[in-house]
Structure formats: structure tokens, C-alpha cells
N, C-alpha and C positions, 0 to 999 in steps of 0.2 A: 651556916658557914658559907654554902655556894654563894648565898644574896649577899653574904659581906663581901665574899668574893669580888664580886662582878659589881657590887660600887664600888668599890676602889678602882677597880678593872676603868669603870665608867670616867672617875676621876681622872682618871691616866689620860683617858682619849680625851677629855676637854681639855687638859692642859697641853697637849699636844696641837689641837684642833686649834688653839690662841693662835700659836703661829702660823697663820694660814690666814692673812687678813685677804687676800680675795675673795676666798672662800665665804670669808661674813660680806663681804661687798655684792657677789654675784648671786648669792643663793640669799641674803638675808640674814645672816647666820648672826647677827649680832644681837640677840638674844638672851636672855636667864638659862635657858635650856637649851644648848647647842648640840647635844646629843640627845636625843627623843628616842634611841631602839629600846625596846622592852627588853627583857631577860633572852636572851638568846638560845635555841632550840637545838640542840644534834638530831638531825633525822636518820641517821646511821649508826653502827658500832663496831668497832672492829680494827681493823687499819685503816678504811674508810670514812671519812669524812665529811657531811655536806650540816653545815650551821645554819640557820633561820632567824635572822634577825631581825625584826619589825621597825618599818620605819623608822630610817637611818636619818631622814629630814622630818622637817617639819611639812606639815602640808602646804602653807604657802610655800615654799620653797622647791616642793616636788610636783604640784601645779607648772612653778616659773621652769623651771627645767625640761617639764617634759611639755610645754608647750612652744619653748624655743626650740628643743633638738626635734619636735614635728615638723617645725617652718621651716629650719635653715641648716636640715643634714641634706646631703646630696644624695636621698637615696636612688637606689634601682633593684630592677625587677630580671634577676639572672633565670637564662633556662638549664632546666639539668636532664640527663638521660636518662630516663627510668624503661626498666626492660627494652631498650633501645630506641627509644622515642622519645624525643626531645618534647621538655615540656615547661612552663614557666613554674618557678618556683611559687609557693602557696605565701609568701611574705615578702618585704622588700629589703636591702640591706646596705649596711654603710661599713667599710673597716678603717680606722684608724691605728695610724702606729710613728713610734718615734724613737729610733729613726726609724724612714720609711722602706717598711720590709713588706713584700706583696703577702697574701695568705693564701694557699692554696686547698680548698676541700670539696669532696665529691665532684670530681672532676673540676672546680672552679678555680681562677685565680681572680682575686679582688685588689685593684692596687690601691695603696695608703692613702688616705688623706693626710692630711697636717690635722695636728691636736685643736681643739678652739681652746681658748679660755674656759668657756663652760667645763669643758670637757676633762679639762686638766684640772679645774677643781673638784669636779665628782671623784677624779682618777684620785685624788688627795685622799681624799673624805675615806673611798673605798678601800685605801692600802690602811689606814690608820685603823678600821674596824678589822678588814683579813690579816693584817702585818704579814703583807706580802708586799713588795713593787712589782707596777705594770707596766709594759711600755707600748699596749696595743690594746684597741676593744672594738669588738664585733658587735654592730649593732644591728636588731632584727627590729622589723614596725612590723605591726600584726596589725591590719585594716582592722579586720573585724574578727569573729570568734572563728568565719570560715578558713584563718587563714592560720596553718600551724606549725609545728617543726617535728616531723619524726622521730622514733627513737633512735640515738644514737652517742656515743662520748669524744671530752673536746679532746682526742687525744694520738694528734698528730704530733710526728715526732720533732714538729717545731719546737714544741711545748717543755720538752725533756719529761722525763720520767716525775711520773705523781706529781703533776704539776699546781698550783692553785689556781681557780677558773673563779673569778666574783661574781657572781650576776646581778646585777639590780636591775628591778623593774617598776616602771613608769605607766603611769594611764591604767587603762581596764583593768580589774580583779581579771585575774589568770589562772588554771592550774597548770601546778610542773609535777609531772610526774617521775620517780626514779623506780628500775628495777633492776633484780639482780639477777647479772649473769648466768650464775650457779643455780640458785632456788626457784629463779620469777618472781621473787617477793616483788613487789611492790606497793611503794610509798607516794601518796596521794597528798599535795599542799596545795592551797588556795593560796595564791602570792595575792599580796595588794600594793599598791601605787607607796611606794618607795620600801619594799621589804629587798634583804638582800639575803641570796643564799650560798656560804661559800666554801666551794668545795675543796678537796684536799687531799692527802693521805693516797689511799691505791682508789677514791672514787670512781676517776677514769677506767682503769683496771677493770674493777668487778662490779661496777654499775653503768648501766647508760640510763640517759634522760630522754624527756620530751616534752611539748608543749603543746595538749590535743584540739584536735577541733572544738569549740565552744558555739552550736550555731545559736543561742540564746544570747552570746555577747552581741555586742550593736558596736560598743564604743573601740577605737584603737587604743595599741599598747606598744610599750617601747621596752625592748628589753637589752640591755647592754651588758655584754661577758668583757671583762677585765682579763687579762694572759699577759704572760712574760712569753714574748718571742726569742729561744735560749741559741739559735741560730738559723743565716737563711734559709731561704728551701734552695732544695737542691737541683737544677737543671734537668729537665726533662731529655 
């Protein structure tokens, strides 16, 4: 009954996904199969929720993506304090929003770009699979396996309470790690070039994530969180 479930479910998103002809214009999407994710995973239980869904494009089309948003995002490379010593962050980063709301974390603010086209169709793609809207996304490049993101949750109180955070990722196999608050359990995935995982419920709350050092990775990876910005930040 789940698998009939989640065809229909699948149904649903193509017919949806029709309406979206940039979408087939920029990505390719103009295909027999315009949704490609396999049966989708919950890695959690509880009021928590983080889903696993496997490639959400197709492969030519998450090649085209992530080899555009390499060339033509404006990244950079912010320093942060650690134990009082300013130091360059271990990845590079780009934040998008619309409208353009700064973001501010671990001591950083990052001010908005403007959406591109590409971007606003992933942002498509991404809300029709979480049925969530976004109207901002944080993007990390990860050069190589050396470069990582600590444990931590996306859950500044821009966000509002149990917020839904998308992530999809681009380029190199990855691991994301979750662990729990409470236990330490920790949950161990191998993301690969277009899987999306999306979280939800109290995830924020009682789990933090991360993205560990890989030094056997070579290749870069792109990984972009999807957030509803629920109000500015507030004036320091």
C-alpha cells in the first residue's frame, strides 16, 4: 500500500512539475520521466523529521546545474572565530534570498544575491518534492573532501520554530551526518549528486547535522539548503 501510495504521490508531482516549463527548458526536463527520486527514506522518528530522496533530476540535468552554479555563483571564503582566533572557514559560500534579507550565523552576515533563473527553478523543483515554499538558499562548495561543515542545526530564529530546511546536493558523493541531542545516536548517509534530504518537524530541536572531512574525496560538491526567511534579523 506504501508503493501505491507514493505512485500516486509521484503522479501528483508530474502533474504539478508540467506547469513549470522553464523548468523543462533549463534543466532538460522535457522527458518521459520528469521525476526520477526512488521511494523516499525517513532517517528519523518521532516529531522529527529528515526524508531521503534520491535523485530528484536526472543525471544530465544535475551535471547542467551543478556545473553552472560552479562557474557563475559569486562565491567566497568568510573567516570565523574559533576559540578566539580568526580563521577561514573550511568551504566557500553564496546566500540567496528574495526579497533580499542578509543572513546572519556564527558571528557572520552574508548579504542576498538576487535569485538566477537556474535557481528559481531548483527552488521549484525543491518546494513541489518538500511542499514547503522557500524564499532563500545557502549555498556551501566543498573544494574537496578537506573541506567540511561542523556539527550544528539550521535554527536561527529567522527560521521560526520547526522550520523546513531542503538540502540538495550537487557534484561529489558526500556524507551527512545527523545526531541526537538527547542520545548521540547517530545517523550516517552517503548523499550523491542530486539526492535531497528534507528536514522538518522538531529536526532542528533535537538533532544537529554535519558534513565531515572526506580526505579520500578529490572531486568538489555543491550543496544548497532551501529556508523560508519567517522575519528580518534583528539589529545588533
Amino acid at each position: 500500500m506504501e508503493l501505491i501510495g507514493w505512485a500516486i504521490r509521484s503522479a501528483e508531482v508530474r502533474d504539478r512539475m508540467a506547469g513549470f516549463p522553464l523548468a523543462r527548458n533549463l534543466l532538460g526536463m522535457d522527458t518521459p520521466d520528469m521525476f526520477a527520486s526512488e521511494y523516499p527514506r525517513e532517517l528519523l522518528s518521532g516529531a522529527s523529521s529528515a526524508v531521503l530522496h534520491n535523485a530528484i533530476l536526472e543525471p544530465n540535468q544535475t551535471r547542467d546545474a551543478f556545473e553552472k552554479l560552479l562557474a557563475q555563483t559569486p562565491w567566497e571564503q568568510r573567516d570565523v572565530v574559533v576559540f578566539g582566533r580568526s580563521v577561514a572557514q573550511p568551504r566557500l559560500v553564496a546566500w540567496f534570498a528574495s526579497p533580499p534579507i542578509a543572513y546572519r550565523y556564527a558571528g557572520l552576515t552574508l548579504e542576498p544575491q538576487a535569485f538566477t533563473p537556474l535557481l528559481l527553478e531548483l527552488k521549484k523543483r525543491v518546494e513541489v518534492i518538500a511542499g514547503a515554499q522557500f524564499n532563500s538558499v545557502l549555498m556551501n562548495l566543498y573544494r574537496t573532501g578537506a573541506d567540511s561543515n561542523g556539527w550544528h542545526a539550521d535554527n536561527e530564529p529567522e527560521f521560526g520554530v520547526d522550520p523546513v530546511i531542503a538540502s540538495l546536493s550537487l557534484g561529489a558523493t558526500r556524507r551527512f551526518d545527523l545526531r541526537s541531542r538527547e542520545t548521540k545516536e547517530t545517523i550516517k548517509s552517503n548523499l550523491v549528486s542530486g539526492d535531497l534530504v528534507v528536514m522538518s518537524g522538531a529536526c532542528q530541536r533535537e538533532w544537529i547535522h554535519q558534513a565531515p572531512k572526506q580526505l579520500r574525496v578529490l572531486e568538489p560538491r555543491i550543496n544548497l539548503t532551501f529556508r523560508m526567511v519567517q522575519r528580518p534579523i534583528a539589529d545588533e
